[in-house]
N, C-alpha and C positions, 0 to 999 in steps of 0.2 A: 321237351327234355325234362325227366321230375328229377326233383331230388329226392334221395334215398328218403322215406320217412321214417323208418323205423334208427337210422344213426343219428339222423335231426334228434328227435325225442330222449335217443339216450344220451346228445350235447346236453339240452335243456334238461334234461331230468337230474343227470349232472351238474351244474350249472346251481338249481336250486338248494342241491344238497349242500353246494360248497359254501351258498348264502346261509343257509342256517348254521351249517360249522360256525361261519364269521360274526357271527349275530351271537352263539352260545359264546365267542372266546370274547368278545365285545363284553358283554352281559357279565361275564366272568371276572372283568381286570383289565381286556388289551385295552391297549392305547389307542389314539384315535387315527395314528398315522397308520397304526400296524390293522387297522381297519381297511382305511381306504387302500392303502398298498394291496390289502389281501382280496379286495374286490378287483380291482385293476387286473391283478394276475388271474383272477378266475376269469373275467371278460377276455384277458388276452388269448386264453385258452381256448373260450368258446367262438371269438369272432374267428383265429385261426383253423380251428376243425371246418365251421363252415364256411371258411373262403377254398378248404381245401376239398370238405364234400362238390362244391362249385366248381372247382379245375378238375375234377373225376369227371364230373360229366359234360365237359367244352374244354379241351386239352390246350385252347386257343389262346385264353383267360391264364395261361401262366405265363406269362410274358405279357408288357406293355402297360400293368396295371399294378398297382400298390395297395394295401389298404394300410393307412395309416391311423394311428393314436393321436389326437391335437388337443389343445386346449386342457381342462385340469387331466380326463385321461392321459394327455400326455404327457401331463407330470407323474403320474398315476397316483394321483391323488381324486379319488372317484366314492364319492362318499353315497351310502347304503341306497339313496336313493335320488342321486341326481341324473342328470341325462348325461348321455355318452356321445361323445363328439369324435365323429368319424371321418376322415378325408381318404375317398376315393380318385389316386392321384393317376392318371391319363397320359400315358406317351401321346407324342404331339400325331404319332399315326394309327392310333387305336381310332375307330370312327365311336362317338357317347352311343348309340342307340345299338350298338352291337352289344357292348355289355352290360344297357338299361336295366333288361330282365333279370337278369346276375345278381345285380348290384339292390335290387329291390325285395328279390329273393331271403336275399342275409338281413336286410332291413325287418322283413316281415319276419322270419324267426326270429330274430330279437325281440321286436313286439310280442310275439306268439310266447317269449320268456319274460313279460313285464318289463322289459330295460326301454326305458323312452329312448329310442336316438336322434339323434339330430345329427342327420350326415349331409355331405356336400361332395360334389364330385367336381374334380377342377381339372384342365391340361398341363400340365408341369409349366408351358408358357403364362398362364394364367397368373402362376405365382409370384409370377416377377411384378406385378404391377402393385402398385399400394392405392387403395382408393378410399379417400377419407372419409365416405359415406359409410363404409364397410369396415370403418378402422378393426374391429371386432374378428374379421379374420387373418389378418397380419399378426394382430394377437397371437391367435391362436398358433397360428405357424410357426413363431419364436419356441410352442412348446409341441413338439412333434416327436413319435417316433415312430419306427416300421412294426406293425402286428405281422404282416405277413407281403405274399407278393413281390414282385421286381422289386430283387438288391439293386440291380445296377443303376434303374429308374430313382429307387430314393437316394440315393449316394449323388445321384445329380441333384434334387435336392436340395439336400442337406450341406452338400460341400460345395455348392456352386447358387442356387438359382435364392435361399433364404441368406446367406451371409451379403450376397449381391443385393438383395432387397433393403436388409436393414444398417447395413455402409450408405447405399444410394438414398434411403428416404429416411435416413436416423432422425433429422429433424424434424419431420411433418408427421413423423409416427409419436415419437415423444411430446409433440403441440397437439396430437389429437387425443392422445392417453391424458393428458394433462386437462383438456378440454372436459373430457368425457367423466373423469374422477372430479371434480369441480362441478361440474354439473347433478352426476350422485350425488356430493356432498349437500349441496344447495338442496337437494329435495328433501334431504333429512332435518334439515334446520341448520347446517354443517355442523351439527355437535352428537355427539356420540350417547351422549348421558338422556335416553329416549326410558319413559317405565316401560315399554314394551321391545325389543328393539330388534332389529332386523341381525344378525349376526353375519351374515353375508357381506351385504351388501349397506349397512349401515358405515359411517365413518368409525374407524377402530377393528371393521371388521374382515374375513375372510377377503375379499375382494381388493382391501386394501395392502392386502400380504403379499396378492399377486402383483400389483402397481409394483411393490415395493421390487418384488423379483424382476421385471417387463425393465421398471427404471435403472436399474443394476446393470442388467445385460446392453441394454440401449448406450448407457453411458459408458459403458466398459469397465466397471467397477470390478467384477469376476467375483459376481456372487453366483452359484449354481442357480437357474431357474427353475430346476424343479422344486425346493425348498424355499428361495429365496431368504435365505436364513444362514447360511455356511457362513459369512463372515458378523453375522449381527452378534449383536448383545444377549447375554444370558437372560433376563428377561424380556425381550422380545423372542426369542427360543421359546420359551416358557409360554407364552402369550400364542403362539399359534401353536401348541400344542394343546392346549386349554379349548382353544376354539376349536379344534378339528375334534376334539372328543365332545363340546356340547354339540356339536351341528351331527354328528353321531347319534349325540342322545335324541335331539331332536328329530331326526330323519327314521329313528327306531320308534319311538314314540308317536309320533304321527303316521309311520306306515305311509309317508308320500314327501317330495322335494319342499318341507316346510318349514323354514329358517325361522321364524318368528319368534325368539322367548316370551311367548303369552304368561300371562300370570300363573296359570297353572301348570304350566310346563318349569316358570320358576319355583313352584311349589314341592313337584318332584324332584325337580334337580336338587333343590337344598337337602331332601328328604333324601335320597340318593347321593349326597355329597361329593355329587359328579363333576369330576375336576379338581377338590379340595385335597392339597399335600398339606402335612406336617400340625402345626399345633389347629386348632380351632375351639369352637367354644363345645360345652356338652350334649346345649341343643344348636342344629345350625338350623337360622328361619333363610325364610326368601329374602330379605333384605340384606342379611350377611352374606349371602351368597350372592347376592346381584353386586356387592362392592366387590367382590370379587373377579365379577365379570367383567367391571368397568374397571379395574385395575389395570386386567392385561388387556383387551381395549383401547386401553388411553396410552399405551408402551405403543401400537401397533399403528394410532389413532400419530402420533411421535414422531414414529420413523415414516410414515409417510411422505407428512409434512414438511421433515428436515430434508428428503428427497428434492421432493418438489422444491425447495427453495435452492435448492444446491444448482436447478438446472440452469446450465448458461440462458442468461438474460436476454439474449436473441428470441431464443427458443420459447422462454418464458412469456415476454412479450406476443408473439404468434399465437400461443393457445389464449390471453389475455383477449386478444384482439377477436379471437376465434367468440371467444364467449359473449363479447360486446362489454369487457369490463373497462376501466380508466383505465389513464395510464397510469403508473408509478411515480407518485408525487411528492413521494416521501422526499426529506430533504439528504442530499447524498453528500458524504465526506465531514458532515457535523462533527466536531469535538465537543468531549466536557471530559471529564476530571476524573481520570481512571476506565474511560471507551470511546468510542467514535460509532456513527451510524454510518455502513457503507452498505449501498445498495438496496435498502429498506432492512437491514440486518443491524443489531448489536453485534457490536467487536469489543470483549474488553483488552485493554493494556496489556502486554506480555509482563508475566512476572520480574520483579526486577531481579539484579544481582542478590541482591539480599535476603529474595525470597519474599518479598511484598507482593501480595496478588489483591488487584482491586477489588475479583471475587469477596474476599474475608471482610470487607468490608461495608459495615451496613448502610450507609451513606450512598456510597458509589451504586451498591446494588437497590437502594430502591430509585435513586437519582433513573436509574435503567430503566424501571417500570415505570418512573414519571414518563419517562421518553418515548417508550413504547403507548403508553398509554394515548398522550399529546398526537405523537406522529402514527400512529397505526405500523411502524417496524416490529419485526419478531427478532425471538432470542434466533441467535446461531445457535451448530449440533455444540462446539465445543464450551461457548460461555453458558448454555443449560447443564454443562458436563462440570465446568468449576462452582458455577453456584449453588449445584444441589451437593457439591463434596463441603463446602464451604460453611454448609448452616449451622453445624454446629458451635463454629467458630463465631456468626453472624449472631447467634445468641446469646453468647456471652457480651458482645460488647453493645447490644442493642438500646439505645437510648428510650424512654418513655417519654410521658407530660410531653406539650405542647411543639416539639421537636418533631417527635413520632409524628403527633397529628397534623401538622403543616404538609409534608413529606407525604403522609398517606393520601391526603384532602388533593394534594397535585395529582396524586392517580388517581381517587374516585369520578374528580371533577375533567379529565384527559377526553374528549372526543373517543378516544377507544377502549374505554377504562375498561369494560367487560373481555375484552382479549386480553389483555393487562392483566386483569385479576383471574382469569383463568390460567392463565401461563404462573402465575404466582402460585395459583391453585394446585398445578400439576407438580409443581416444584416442591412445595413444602411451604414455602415464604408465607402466603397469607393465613396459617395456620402458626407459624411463629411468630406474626406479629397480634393475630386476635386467635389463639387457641380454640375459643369457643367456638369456631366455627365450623370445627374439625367434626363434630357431632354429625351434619348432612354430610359429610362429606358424601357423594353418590349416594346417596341414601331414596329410595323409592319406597314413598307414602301411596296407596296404593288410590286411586279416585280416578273414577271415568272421564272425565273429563280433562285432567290434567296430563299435558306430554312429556312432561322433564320430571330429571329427578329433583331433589329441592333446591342442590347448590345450581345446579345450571339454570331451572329457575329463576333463580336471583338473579346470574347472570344476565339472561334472555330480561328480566326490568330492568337493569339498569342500561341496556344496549337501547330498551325501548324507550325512554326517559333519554338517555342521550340521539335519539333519532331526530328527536322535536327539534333539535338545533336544525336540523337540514331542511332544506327548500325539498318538498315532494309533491310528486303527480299523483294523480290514481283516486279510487273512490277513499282513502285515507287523507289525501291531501286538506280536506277541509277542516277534522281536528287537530292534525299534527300543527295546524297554522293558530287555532284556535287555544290549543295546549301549551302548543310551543310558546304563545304568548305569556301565558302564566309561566312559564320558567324564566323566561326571562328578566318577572317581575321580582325572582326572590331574590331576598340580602343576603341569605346565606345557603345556597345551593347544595355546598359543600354537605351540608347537615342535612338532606334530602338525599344525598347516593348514600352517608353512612347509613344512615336506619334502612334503605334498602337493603342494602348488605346486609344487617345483620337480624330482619326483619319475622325472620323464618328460622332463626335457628334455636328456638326452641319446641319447632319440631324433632329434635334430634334426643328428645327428653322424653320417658311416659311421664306425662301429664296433663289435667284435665283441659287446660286452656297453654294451647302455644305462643299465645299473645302476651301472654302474662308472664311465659317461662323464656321467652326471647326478651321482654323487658328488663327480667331478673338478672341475663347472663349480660347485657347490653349497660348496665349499671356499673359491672367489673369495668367493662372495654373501656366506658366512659370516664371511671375512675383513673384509669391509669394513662388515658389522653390528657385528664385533666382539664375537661372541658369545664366553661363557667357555669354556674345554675341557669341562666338564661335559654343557653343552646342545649347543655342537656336534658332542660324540662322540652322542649320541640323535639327531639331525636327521643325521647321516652315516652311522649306523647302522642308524635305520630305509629310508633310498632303496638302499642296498648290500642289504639282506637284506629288500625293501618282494616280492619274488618269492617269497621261501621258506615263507610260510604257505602258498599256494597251490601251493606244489608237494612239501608234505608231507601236501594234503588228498589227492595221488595214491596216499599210502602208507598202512600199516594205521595207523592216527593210534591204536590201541589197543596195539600193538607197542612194549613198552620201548624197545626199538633207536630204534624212528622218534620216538620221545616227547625221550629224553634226545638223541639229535642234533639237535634242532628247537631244544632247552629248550639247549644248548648254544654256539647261536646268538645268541639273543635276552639270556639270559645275568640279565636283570633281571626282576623285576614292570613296572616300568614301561615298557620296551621291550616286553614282551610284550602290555602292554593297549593300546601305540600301535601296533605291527605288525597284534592280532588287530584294531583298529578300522579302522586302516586298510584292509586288505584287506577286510573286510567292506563298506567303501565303494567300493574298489576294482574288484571286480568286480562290482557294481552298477552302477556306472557304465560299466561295458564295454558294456552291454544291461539294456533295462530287464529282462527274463525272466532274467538271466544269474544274479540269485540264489532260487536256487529254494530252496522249504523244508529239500528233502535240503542245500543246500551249507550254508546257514544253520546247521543242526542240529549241522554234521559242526565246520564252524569255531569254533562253542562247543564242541563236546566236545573239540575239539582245544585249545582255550585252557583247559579246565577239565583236563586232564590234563596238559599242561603247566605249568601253576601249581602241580598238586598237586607234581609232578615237582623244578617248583624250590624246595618246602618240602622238601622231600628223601620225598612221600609220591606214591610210583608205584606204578600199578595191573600187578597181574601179566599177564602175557602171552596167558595160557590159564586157561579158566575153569576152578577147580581140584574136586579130589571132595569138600571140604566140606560136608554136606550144611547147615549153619548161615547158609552162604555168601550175602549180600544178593542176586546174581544168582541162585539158586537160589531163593531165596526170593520174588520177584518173581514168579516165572513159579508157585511150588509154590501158593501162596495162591491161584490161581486152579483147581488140581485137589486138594479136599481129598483126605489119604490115600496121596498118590502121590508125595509128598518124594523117596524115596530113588529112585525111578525116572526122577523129573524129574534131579535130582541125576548121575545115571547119564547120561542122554540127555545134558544141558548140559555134562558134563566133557572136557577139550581142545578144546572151541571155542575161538576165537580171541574174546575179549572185546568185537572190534568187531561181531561175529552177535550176541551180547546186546545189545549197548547203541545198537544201530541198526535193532531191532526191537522193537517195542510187547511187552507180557508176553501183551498174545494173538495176536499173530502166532506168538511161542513156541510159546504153547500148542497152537495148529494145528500147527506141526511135526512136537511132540514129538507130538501123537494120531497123525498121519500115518506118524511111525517104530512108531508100536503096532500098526501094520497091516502090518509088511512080511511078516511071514509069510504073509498072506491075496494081497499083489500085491508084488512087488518094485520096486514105481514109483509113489510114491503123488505125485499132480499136485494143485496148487493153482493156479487160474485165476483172476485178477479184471479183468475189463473194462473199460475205460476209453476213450473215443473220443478221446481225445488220449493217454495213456501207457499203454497194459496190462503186467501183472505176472502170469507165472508160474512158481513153484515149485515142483524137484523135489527129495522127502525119499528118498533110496535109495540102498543100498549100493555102497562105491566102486569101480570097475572100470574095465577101460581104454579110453578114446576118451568117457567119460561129458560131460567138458564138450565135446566136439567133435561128438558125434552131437546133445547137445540148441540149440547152432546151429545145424547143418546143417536141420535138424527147423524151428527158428525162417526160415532162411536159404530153404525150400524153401516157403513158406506166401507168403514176398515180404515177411516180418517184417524191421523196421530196428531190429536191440538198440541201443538208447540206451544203458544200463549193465547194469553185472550182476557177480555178487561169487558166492562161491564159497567154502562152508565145509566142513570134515570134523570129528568129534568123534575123541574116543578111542576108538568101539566099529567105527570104520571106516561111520559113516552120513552120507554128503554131503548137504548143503543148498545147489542153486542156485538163484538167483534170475536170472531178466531181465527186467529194463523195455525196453519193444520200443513202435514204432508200426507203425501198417498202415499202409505207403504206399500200398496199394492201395485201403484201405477195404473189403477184403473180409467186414469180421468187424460194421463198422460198417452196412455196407448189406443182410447177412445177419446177424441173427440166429440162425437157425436152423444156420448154420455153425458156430455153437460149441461146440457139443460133437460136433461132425467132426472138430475142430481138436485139440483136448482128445485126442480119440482116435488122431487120426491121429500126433501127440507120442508117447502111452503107445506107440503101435504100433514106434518105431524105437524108443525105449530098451529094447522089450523085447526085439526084433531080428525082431518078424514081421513089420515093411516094412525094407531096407535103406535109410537116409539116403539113399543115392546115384540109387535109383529115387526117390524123392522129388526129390529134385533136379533127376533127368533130365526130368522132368513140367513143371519151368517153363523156361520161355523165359528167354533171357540177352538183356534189351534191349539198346539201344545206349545207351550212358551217357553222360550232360554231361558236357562240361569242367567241369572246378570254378572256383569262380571264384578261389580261393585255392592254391596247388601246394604243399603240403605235404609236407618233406624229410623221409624215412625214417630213423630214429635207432633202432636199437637198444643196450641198454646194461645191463649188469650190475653187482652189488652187491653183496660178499657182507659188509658192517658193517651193513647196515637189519637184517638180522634172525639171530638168534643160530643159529639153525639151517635155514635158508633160507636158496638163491640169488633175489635179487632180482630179474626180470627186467624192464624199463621200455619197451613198443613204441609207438613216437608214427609217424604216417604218417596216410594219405590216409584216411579215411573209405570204405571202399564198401564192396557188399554182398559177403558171404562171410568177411567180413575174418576174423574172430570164427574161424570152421569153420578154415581155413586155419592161423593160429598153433596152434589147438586138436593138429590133427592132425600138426604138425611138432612138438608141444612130446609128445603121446604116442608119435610115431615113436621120440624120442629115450629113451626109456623115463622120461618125468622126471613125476612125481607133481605136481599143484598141488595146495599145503596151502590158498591161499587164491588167488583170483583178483577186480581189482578194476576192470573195466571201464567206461571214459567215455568220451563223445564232445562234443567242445568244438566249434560250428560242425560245418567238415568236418573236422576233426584230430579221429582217434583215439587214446587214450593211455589203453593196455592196463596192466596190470602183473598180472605173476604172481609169489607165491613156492613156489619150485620145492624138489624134494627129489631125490634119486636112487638107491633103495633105501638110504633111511632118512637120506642127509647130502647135504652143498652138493655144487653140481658144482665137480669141478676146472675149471682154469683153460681146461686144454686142450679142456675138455666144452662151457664156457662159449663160446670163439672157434668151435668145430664148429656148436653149436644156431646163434648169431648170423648164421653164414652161413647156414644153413637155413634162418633164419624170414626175410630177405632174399627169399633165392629163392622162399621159397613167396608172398611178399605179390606179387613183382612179375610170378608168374605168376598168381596170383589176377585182380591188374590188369588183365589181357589182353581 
């Protein structure tokens, strides 16, 4: 039996016209609802024709079967290009395979029209059942209506078989809606404030609109589910009409279901000032507009949360348990002086007769955020409702000098102070008590590697800085034990979460150094806490030099030179254990992957050698010929008999190839230097399908670190880092951590010892690198999404008999081969080389020599322009 083709085609030909109408009024002004509504209705129109071309030709099919709207269609809220959810609903005596063909038929014209569907065909009895594997179509079903098909079939339904469902399973549907938004949240870092951020499905966004509508109805609140919004707040109103127009924007722009505000989609949007009512500035950038985004967000991000807390504690507990989280340990029925903690919630005071509200009170209310802080309890909906009516009043009577800073120092130092000062954040309060802070507020600096905007940033360090309290498992367990140590040892902690806090905020300035410009503003704050000269030179001290641990992990962190100019710096013990904890939160909270074992490793040894440094006890430079020598020793005890040979191998290393290698990675080496008589290239290979690592033990010659990139560069290997030793007998140890962009090594096994060989083959010169190279294709390459300024720079105080050389620039392939071979043009030796790649910034450093000393000055400005010109023709 066909269906008609020539009425199909004029559905769909229809169909498309009514999408561009929607798209021109979109384009023009509509709004984002009057959008999706208007897609809805053009769908409702065309799934009905062709349910009804289908009963033309099987007169059987009108009776027994429904086709129903579920999910956001059946809010009809159906955005330009999301998938259409469809329930093909089944009297219990229709047999499924009778109307298979039917039902697959409408499926494929809709395809055949671009509309992705996702349909389901169920028996009306089906529906009754709730199965928490599948929480996701109970969901749906709360949002339902008839496109077409058996009235009398959906009216059972609707008025019997869904009211029956979610009376009978309210609680296990609300524990798993609970579970499942918790779980979201947790993926996102549970914070909203993302520089890229999911609008969907991010916390703050679309998806959380729905929770908001699903939790409503579930509790009986008698919000409409199709809005979710009929009794909320005018800026929560505001806030999901904002997002239904960028995911609008977004869905038009991309031409496919792509939520994501990528940076140039924030670009447009500013440029388009899609979404902006009433005053703004004359130009609006991406970043003005992204505070925007994260405004209504954070309203949206609000009501979620005041949801979820509202749900009876039965219930609450179920999905708790569902997650595998603790239980509620907060302390319940607490008093103090103007609220009480009930339930893990602030309750303040009811107003008195006279009109006294604790709210107006700035005692009371930070006394609140000590508490919240301390106990990890949230604000209630209504004491967030007096204290943000209240600040005006909190301001005038706000005490300063050493008052204030007591008060504040109980929430920075609180176990949950980052919740604390976020909810302070959302409110107004931490912007009334340090103004300066106000600058980040949501503010997104724009760098590839960074996930948050700056204030949550902040936040995400001081959460990490408060984690090191806890007892942890995990491949993290062994610095949290190590770190958490050092917090422990400091006398004034308090002074270590403030300069966190305010460590960054002059990013919120154009100016050339934000270190310098968050010192400036950090001076006021200080001024009016009234701190002593003592604690304010360490809180002014650590945000001016809060850069320089992290930018001396670039240098041999084993090198007297770079030890004592670090240790220079910092000047104290206690600066040094606030600097090294800091940064170890620091850049943790840049990304959650951003502290890997290696930085972990390197930032103690860097803090363990600079402490020794400022007893006055520094490790020498180069491993020396002692054969007694503990570094000798380490590595000897594992080849009995062979002391003085190990001894020999280990001597003029640079002290950071011992102590950044295990005593049998050594040990491999040094067998591998025992073999060079036998191969002059002895390779060490180890696989990895996320970082491989290979090393080569062979004597020094020229173009050695440039042919073994090239070698790496010509396979379509991406060196992630790599370092680069020589001894005193003239036998070089490189290393490179590389991944396979291509997956070639991952999807061949049997490629690996081709790869292995094909390496040995150029270093030993029977393939030329360059025919290697000529072999691969030069893609087209992405824009980056970050444009990274090319800095070369020289040094000759890091190291006593070394020019320093520092190359920071664009990440891309060849990079590595290129410097290699301009820095052997120039005839210059590398004693060490110490490669990393941060995001897409690369930042090289080599210490160079020039038969046997530093380069002159004149040497130095000649190479700089060279290695210039070779990156930007590398680029090409």
């Amino acid at each position: 039996m066909q269906v008609n083709e020539s009425t199909s085609s004029g559905m769909r030909g229809k169909y498309q016209r009514m999408m561009l109408e929607i798209r021109g009024a979109f384009e023009t002004g509509a709004s984002g609802s009057v959008t999706i509504a208007a897609r809805a209705r053009a769908l409702d129109e065309l799934v009905g024709g062709l349910w009804q071309q289908v009963i033309e030709q099987d007169a059987r099919l009108a009776s027994g079967i429904a086709v129903l709207a579920v999910g956001g269609y059946g809010r009809r809220e159906l955005f330009p290009y999301s998938d259409v959810d469809l329930l093909f609903l089944l009297d219990g005596r229709v047999v499924e395979k009778d109307v298979k063909d039917a039902i697959r038929r409408v499926n494929q014209e809709l395809w055949d029209c671009g509309i992705r569907v996702s349909p389901a065909t169920r028996k009306l009895a089906e529906c009754e059942k709730f199965d928490e594997d599948n929480a996701e179509f109970a969901l749906s079903l709360m949002d339902h209506r008839l496109l077409t098909g058996d009235t009398e079939l959906y009216n059972k339904l609707s008025g019997q078989v869904v009211p029956k469902l979610l009376q009978r399973d309210q609680k296990a549907i609300v524990a798993r809606l609970m579970e499942l938004t918790r779980a979201r949240h947790a993926k996102y870092g549970d914070t909203l404030f993302h520089l890229e951020p999911n609008i969907k499905d991010c916390p703050g966004g679309l998806r959380d609109v729905n929770v908001c509508g699903w939790l409503a109805r579930l509790q009986g609140v008698g919000v409409e589910t199709k809005n979710g919004d009929a009794e909320e707040g005018r800026e929560f109103r505001q806030a999901v009409e904002f997002l239904r127009l960028v995911r609008c924007f977004l869905h038009y722009r991309h031409e496919r279901d792509d939520n994501t505000l990528a940076w140039k989609a924030q670009d447009a949007a500013a440029e388009g000032e899609i979404g902006l009512v009433g005053r703004r500035p004359k130009k609006v950038d991406a970043a003005y507009w992204m505070r925007i985004y994260f405004r209504h967000a954070r309203s949206v991000e609000q009501r979620v949360k005041q949801m979820m807390e509202e749900v009876p504690a039965p219930v609450a507990k179920a999905s708790s348990r569902l997650l595998g989280l603790k239980g509620d340990r907060k302390p319940q029925g607490t008093e103090q002086q103007g609220f009480r903690l009930e339930r893990g919630r602030v309750v303040l005071d009811v107003v008195t007769a006279a009109g006294e509200d604790p709210a107006n009170d700035p005692d009371v209310v930070l006394q609140v955020f000590a508490a919240m802080a301390r106990t990890g309890c949230t604000l209630g909906r209504e004491a967030e409702e007096r204290i943000s009516e209240a600040l005006p009043l909190m301001s005038a009577d706000l005490e300063e000098g050493p008052t204030l800073w007591h008060k504040l120092e109980a929430i920075l130092t609180g176990r949950h102070a980052g919740a604390a000062l976020r909810s302070m954040h959302a409110l107004g309060v931490l912007e009334l008590l340090i103004p300066e802070f106000h600058g980040i507020d949501a503010l997104v600096i724009r760098d590839a590697y960074h996930r948050y905007t700056v204030d949550e940033h902040t936040f995400v360090l001081i959460d990490t800085l408060h984690a090191l309290e806890d007892a942890q498992t995990g491949a993290k367990a062994e610095w949290s034990t190590r770190f958490g140590g050092l917090l422990r040892e400091l006398p004034h902690p308090g002074l270590l979460y403030l300069a966190a806090l305010l460590h960054d905020t002059g990013k919120g300035r154009e100016t050339g150094s934000h270190a310098q410009e968050s010192v400036r503003l950090t001076q006021s704050v200080l001024a009016r806490l009234e701190l002593d000269s003592y604690e304010s030179g360490l809180v002014l001290g650590l945000i001016a030099n809060h850069l320089e641990m992290s930018a001396a992990l670039r240098r041999d962190i084993f090198d007297a030179e770079t030890v004592g100019a670090f240790a220079g710096k910092v000047q104290t013990p206690e600066m040094l254990r606030m600097l090294t904890l800091f940064t170890y939160a620091d850049i943790n909270a840049v990304h959650p992957d951003a502290l890997t074992p290696w930085k972990a490793e390197n930032l103690w040894r860097l803090y363990m050698a600079t402490a020794n440094h400022l007893d006055r006890s520094v490790d020498e430079e180069r491993v020396g010929a002692q054969a007694e020598s503990e570094l000798v020793h380490r590595v000897a005890s594992l080849l009995p008999g062979q002391r003085a040979a190990v001894a020999g191998y280990l001597e003029g290393f640079p002290e950071r190839y011992v102590r950044t290698r295990t005593p049998e990675q050594v040990r491999t080496h040094f067998q591998m230097s025992q073999r060079l008589g036998e191969d002059a290239v002895q390779l060490d290979f180890r696989y990895s399908p996320a970082v491989s690592e290979l090393t080569v033990v062979t004597p020094d010659r020229a173009l050695l670190f440039a042919n073994m990139s090239g070698a790496l560069a010509g396979w379509g290997m991406n060196i992630v880092t790599a370092d680069a030793f020589s001894n005193r007998q003239g036998v070089v140890v490189d290393s490179f951590r590389f991944t396979d962009s291509f997956r070639t090594l991952e999807m061949n096994a049997s490629e690996h010892v081709g790869f292995v060989k094909s390496v040995h083959d150029v270093m030993t010169g029977t393939v030329s690198v360059e025919k290697l190279l000529s072999g691969r294709k030069r893609g087209r390459r992405k824009a980056p999404k970050v444009v990274v300024e090319t800095r070369v720079e020289f040094d000759d105080e890091a190291s006593s008999h070394s020019t320093l050389v520092e190359v920071v620039t664009q990440d891309v392939p060849g990079l590595l081969r290129a410097l290699s071979l301009t820095l052997a043009g120039f005839g210059c030796n590398i004693e060490v080389a110490l490669i990393d790649t941060e995001g897409e910034m690369a930042i090289d450093v080599f210490y160079l020599t020039k038969d046997g000393a530093k380069l002159e000055k004149d040497e130095q400005e000649a190479l700089g322009r060279a290695l210039i010109e070779a990156m930007e023709e590398n680029a090409r």
